[in-house]
N, CA, C and O atoms as a CHARMM CRD file, in Angstrom:
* protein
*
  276
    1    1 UNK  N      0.82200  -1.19500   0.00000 PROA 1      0.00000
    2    1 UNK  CA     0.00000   0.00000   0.00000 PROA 1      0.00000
    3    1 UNK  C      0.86900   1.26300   0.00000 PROA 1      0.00000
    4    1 UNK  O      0.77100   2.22100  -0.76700 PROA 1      0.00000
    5    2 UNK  N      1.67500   1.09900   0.93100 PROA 2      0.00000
    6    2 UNK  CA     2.37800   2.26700   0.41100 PROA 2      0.00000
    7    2 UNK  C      3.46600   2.71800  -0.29200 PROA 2      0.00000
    8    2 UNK  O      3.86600   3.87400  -0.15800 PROA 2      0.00000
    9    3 UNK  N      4.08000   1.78800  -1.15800 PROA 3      0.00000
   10    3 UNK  CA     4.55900   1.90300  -1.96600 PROA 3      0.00000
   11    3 UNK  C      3.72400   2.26200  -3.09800 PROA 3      0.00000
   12    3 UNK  O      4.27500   3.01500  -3.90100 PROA 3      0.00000
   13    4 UNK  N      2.56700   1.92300  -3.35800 PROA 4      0.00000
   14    4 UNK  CA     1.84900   2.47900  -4.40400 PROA 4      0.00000
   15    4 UNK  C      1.61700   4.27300  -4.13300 PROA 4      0.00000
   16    4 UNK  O      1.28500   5.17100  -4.90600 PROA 4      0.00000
   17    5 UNK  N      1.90900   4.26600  -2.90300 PROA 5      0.00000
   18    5 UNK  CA     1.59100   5.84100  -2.95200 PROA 5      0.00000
   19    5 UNK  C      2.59200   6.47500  -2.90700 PROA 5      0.00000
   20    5 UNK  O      2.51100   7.55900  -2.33000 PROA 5      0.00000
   21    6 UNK  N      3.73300   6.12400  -3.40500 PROA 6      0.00000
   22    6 UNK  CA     5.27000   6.43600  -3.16500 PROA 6      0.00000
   23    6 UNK  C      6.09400   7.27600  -2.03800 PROA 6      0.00000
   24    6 UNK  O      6.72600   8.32800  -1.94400 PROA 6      0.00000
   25    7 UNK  N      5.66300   6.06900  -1.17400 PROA 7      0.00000
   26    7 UNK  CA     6.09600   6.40900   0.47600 PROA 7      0.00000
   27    7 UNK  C      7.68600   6.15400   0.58200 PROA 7      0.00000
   28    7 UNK  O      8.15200   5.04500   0.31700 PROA 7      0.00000
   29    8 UNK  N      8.52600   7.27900   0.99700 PROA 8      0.00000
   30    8 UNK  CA     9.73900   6.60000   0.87200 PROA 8      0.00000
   31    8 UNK  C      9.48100   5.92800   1.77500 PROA 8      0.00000
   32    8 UNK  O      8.48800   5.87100   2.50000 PROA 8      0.00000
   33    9 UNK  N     11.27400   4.87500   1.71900 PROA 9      0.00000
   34    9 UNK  CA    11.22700   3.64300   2.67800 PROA 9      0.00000
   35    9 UNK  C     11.49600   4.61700   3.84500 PROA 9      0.00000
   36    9 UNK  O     10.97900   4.44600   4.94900 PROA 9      0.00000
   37   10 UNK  N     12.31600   5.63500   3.56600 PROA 10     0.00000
   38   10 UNK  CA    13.00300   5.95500   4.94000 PROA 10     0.00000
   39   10 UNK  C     11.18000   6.60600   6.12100 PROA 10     0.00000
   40   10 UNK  O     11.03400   6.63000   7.34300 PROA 10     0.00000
   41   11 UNK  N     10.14100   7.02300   4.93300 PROA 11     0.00000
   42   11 UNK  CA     9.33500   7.57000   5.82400 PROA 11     0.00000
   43   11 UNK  C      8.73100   6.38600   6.37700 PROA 11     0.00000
   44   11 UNK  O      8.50100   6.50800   7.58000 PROA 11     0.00000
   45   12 UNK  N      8.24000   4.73900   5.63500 PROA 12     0.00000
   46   12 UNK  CA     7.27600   4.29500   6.39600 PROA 12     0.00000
   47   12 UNK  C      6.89800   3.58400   7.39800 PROA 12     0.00000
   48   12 UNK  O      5.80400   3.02000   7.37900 PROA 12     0.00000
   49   13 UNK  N      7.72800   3.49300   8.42200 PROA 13     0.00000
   50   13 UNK  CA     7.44400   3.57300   9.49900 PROA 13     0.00000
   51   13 UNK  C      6.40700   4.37300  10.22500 PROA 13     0.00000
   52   13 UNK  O      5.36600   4.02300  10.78100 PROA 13     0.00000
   53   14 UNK  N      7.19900   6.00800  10.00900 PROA 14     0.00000
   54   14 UNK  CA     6.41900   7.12300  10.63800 PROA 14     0.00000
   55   14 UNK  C      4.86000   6.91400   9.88800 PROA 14     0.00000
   56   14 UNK  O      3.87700   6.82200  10.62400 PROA 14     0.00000
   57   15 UNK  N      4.71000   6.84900   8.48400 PROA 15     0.00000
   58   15 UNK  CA     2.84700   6.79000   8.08500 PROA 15     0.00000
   59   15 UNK  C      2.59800   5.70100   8.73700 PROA 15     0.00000
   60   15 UNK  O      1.79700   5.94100   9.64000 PROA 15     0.00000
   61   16 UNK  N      3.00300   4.29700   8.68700 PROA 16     0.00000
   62   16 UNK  CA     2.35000   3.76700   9.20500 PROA 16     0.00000
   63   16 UNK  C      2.03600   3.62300  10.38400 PROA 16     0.00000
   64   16 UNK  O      1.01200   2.96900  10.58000 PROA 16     0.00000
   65   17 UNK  N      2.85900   4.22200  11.71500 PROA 17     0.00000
   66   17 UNK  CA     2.41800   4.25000  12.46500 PROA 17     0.00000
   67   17 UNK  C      1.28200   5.61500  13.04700 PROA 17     0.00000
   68   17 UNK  O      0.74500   5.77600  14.14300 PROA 17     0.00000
   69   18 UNK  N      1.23600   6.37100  11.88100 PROA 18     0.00000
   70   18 UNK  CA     0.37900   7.71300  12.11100 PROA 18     0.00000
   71   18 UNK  C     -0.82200   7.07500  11.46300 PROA 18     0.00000
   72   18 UNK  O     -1.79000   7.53300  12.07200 PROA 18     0.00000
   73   19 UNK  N     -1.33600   6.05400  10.31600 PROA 19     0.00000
   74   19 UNK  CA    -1.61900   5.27000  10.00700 PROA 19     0.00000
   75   19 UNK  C     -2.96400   4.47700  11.17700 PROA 19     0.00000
   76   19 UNK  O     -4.19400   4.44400  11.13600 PROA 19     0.00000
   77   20 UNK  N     -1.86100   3.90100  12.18700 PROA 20     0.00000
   78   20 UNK  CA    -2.60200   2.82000  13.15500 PROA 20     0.00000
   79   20 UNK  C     -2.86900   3.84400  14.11300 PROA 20     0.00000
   80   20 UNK  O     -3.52200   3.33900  15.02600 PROA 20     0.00000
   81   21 UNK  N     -2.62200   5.25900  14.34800 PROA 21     0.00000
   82   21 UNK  CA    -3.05700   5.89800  15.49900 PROA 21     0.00000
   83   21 UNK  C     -4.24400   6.67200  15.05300 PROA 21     0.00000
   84   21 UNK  O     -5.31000   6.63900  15.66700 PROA 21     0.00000
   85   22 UNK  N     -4.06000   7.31700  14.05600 PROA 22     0.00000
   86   22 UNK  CA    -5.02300   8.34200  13.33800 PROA 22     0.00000
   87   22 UNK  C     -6.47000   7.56100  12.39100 PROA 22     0.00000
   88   22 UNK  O     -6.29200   6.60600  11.63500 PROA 22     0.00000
   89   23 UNK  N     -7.56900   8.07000  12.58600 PROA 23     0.00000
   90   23 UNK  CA    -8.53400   7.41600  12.31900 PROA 23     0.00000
   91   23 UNK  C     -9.01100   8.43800  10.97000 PROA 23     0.00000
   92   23 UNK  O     -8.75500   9.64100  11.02900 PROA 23     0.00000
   93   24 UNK  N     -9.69700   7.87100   9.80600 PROA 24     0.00000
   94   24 UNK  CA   -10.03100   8.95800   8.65400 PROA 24     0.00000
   95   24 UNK  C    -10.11500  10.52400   9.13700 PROA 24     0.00000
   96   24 UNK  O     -9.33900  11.44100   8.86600 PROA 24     0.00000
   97   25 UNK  N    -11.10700  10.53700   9.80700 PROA 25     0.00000
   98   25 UNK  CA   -11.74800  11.64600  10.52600 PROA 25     0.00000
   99   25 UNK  C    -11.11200  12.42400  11.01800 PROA 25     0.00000
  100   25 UNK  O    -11.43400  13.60300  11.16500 PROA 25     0.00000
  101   26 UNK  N     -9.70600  11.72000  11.49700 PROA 26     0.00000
  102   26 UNK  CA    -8.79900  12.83000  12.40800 PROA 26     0.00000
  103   26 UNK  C     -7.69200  13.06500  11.22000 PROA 26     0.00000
  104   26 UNK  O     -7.15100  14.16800  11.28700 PROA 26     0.00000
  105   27 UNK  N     -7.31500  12.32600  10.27800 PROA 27     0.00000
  106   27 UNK  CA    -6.82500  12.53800   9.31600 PROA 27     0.00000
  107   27 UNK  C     -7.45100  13.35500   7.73800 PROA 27     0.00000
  108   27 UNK  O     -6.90600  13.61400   6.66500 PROA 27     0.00000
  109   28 UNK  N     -8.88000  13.57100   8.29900 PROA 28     0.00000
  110   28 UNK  CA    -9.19100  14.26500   7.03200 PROA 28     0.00000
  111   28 UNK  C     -9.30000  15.76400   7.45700 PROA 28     0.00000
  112   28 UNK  O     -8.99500  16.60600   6.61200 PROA 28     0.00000
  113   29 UNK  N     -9.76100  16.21900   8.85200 PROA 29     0.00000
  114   29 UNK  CA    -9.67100  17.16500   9.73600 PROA 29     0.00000
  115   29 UNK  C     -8.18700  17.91600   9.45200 PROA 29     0.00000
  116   29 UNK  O     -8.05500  19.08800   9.09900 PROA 29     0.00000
  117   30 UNK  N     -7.27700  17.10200   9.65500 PROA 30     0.00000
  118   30 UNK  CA    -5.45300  17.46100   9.28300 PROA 30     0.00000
  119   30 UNK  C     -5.27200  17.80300   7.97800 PROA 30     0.00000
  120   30 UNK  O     -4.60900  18.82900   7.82500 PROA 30     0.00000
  121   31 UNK  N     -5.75200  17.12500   6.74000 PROA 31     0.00000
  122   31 UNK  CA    -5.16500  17.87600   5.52600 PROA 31     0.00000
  123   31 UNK  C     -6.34700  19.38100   5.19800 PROA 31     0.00000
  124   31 UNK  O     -5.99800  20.38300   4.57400 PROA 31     0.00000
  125   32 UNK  N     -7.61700  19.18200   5.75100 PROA 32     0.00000
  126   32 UNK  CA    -8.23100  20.24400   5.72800 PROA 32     0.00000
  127   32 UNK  C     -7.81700  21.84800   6.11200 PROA 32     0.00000
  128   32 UNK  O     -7.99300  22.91000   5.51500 PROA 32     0.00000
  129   33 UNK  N     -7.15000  21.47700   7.46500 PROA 33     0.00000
  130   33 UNK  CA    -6.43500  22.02500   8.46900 PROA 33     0.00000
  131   33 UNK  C     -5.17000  22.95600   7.31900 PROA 33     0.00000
  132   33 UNK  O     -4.96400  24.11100   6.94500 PROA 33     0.00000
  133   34 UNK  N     -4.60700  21.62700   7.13100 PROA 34     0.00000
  134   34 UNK  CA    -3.31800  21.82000   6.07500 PROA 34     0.00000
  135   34 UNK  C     -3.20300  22.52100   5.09500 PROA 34     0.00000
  136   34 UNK  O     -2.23100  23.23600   4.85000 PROA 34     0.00000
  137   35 UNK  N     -4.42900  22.35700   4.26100 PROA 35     0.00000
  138   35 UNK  CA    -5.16100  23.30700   3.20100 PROA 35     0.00000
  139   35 UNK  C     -5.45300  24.91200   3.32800 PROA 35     0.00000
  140   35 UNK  O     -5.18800  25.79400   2.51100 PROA 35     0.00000
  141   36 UNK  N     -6.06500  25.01100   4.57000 PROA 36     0.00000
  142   36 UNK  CA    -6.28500  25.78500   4.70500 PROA 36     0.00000
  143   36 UNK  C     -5.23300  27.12500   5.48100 PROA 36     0.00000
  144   36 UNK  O     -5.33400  28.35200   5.47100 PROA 36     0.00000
  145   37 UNK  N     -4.12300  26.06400   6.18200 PROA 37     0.00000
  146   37 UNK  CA    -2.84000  27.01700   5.74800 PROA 37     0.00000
  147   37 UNK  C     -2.40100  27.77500   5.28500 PROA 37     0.00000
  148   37 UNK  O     -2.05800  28.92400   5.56200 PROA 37     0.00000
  149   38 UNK  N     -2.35300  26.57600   3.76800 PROA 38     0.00000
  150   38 UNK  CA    -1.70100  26.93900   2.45800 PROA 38     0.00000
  151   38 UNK  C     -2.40600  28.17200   1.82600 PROA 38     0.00000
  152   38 UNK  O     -1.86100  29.10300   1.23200 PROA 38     0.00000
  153   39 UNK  N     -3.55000  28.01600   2.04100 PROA 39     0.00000
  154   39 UNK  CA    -4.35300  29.15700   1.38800 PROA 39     0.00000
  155   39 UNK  C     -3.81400  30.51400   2.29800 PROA 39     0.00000
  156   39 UNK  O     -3.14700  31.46300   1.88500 PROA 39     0.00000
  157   40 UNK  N     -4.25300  30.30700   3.45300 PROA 40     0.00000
  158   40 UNK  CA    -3.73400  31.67100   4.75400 PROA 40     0.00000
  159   40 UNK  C     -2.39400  32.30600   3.91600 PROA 40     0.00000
  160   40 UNK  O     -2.39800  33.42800   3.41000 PROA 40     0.00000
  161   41 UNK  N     -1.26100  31.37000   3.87500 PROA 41     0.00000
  162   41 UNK  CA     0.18500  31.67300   3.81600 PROA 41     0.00000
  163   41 UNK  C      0.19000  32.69200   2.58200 PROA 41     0.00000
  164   41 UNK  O      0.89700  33.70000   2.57000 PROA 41     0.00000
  165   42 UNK  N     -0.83600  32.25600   1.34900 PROA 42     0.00000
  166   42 UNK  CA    -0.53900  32.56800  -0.11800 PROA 42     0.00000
  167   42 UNK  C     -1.82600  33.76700  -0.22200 PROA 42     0.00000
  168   42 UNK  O     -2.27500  34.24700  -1.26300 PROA 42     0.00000
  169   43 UNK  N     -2.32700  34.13000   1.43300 PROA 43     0.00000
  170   43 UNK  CA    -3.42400  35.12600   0.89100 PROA 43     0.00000
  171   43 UNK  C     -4.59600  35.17600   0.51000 PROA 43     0.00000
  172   43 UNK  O     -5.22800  36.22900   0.42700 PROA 43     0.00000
  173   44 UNK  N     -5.14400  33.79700   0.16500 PROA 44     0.00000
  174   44 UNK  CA    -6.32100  33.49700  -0.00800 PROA 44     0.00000
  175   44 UNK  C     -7.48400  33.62100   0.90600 PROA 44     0.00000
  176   44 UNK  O     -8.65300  33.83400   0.58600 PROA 44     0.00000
  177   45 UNK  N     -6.87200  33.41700   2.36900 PROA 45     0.00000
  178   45 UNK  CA    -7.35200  33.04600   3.12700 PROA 45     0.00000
  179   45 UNK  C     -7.25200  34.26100   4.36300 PROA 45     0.00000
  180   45 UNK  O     -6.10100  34.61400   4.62300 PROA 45     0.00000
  181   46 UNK  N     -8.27900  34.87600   5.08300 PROA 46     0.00000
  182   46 UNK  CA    -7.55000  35.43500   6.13900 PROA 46     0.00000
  183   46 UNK  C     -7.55000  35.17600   7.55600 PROA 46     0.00000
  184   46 UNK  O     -7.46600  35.95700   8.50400 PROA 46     0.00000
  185   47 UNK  N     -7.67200  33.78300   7.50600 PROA 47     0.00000
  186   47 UNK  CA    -6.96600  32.92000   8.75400 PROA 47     0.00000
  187   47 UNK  C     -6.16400  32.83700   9.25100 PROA 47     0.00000
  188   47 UNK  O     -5.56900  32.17900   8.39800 PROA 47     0.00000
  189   48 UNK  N     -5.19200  32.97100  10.33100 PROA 48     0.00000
  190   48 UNK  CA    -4.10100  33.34200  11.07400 PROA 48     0.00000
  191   48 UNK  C     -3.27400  31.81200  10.34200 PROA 48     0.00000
  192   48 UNK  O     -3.75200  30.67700  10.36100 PROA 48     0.00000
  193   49 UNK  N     -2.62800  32.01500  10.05100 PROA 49     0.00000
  194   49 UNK  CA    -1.66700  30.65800   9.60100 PROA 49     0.00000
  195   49 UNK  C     -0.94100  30.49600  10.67000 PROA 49     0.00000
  196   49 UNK  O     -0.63500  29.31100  10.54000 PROA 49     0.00000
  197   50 UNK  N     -0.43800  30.85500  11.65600 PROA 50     0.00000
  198   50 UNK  CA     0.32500  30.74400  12.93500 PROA 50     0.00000
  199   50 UNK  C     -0.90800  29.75100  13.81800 PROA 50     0.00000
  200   50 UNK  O     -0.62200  28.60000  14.15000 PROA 50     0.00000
  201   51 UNK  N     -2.25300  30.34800  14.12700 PROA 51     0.00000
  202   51 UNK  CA    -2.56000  29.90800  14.82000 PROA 51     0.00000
  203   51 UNK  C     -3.29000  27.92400  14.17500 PROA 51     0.00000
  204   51 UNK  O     -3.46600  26.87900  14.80000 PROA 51     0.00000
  205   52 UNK  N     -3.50500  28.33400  12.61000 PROA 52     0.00000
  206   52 UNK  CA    -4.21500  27.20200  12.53000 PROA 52     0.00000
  207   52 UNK  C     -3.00400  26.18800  12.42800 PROA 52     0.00000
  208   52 UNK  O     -3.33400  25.02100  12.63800 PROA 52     0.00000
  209   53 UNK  N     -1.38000  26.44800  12.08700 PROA 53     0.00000
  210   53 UNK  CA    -0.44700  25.68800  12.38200 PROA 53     0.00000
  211   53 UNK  C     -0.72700  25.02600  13.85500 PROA 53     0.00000
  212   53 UNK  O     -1.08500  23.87200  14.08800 PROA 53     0.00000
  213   54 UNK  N     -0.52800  25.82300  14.55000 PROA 54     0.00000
  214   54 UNK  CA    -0.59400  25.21400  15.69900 PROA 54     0.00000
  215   54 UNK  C     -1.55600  24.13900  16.29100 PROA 54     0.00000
  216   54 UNK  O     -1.33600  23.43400  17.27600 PROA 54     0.00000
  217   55 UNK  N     -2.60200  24.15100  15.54400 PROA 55     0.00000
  218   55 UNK  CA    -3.97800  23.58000  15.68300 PROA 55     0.00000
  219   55 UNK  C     -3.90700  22.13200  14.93400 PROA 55     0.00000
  220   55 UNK  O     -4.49600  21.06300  15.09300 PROA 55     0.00000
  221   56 UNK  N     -2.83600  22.64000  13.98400 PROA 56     0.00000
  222   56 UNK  CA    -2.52400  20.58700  13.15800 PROA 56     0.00000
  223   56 UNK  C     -1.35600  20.09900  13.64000 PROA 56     0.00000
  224   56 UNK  O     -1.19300  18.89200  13.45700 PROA 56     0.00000
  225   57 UNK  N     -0.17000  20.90900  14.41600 PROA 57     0.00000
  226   57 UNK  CA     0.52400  20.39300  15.20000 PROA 57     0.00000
  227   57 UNK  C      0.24000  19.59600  16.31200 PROA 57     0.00000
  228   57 UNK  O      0.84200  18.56300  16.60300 PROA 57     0.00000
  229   58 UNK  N     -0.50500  19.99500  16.80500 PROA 58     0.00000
  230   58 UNK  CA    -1.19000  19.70800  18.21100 PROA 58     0.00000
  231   58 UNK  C     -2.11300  18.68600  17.71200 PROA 58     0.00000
  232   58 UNK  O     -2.27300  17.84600  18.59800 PROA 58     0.00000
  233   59 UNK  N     -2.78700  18.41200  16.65700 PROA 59     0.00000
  234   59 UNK  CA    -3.56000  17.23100  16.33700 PROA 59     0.00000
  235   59 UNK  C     -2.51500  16.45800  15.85200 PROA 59     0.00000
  236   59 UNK  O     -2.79600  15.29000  16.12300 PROA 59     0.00000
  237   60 UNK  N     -1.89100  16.49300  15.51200 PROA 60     0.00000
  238   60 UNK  CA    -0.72700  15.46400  14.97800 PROA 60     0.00000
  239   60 UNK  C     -0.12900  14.74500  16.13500 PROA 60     0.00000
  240   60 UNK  O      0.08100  13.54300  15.97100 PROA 60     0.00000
  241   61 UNK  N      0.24800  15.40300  17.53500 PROA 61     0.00000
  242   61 UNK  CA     0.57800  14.86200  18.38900 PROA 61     0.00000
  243   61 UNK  C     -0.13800  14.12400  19.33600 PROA 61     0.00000
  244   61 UNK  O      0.26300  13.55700  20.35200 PROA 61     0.00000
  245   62 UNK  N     -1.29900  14.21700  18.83500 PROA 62     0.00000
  246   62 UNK  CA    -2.72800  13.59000  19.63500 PROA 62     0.00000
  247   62 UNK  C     -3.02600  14.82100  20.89900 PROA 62     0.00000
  248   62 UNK  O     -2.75500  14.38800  22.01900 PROA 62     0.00000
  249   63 UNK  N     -3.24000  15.42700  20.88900 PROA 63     0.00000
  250   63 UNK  CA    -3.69200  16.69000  21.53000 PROA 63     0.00000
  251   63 UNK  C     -4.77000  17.10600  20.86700 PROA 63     0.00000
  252   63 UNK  O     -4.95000  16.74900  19.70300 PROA 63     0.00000
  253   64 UNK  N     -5.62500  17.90900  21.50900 PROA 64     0.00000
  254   64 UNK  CA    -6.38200  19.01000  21.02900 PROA 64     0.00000
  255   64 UNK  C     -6.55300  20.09100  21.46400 PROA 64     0.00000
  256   64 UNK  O     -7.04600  20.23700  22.58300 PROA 64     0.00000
  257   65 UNK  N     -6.11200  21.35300  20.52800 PROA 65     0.00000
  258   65 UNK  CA    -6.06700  22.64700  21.13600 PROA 65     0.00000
  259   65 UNK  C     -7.14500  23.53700  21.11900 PROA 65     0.00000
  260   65 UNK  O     -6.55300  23.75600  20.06200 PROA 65     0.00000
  261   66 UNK  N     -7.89800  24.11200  21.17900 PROA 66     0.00000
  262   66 UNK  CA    -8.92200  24.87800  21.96300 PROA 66     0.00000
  263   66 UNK  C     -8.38600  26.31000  21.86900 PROA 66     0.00000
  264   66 UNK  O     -7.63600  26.94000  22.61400 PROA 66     0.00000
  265   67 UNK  N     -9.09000  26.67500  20.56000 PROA 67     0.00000
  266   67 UNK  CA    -8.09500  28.36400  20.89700 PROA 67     0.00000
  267   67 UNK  C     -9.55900  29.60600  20.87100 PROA 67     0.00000
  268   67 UNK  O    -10.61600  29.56800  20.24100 PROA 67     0.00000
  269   68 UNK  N     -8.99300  30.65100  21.87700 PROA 68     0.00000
  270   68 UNK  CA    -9.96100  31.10300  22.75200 PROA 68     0.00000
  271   68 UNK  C     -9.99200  32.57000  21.58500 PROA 68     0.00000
  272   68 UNK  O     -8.99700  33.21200  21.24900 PROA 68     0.00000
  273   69 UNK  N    -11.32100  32.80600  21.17100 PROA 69     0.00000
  274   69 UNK  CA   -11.01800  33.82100  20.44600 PROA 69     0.00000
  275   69 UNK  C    -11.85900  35.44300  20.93100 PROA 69     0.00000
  276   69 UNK  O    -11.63100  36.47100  20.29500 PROA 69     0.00000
């Protein structure tokens, strides 16, 4: 499987074990997250890119951050 998705070797360990921890939902939440970055960074967007970084960091580590606005 993941060689079809051209996982290096050196990464798959790390997917697969982000893989067995992360469930669709918390992984579709993350590239959404991710997306919406990308957009912030390039202007599209006027979402704090600092703060929503922090918000897929913190889901990546199994945390959830809660930001008070």
């Amino acid at each position: 499987m993941l060689q079809s998705q051209r996982v290096w070797d050196k990464r798959k360990p790390l997917v697969s074990n982000a893989l067995r921890r992360l469930n669709v939902k918390q992984l579709t939440r993350m590239i959404k997250t991710a997306n919406t970055i990308d957009r912030s960074i390039k202007g599209l967007s006027k979402d704090n890119s600092w703060d929503l970084l922090e918000q897929l960091v913190m889901a990546m580590a199994g945390r959830e951050l809660l930001l008070q606005h």
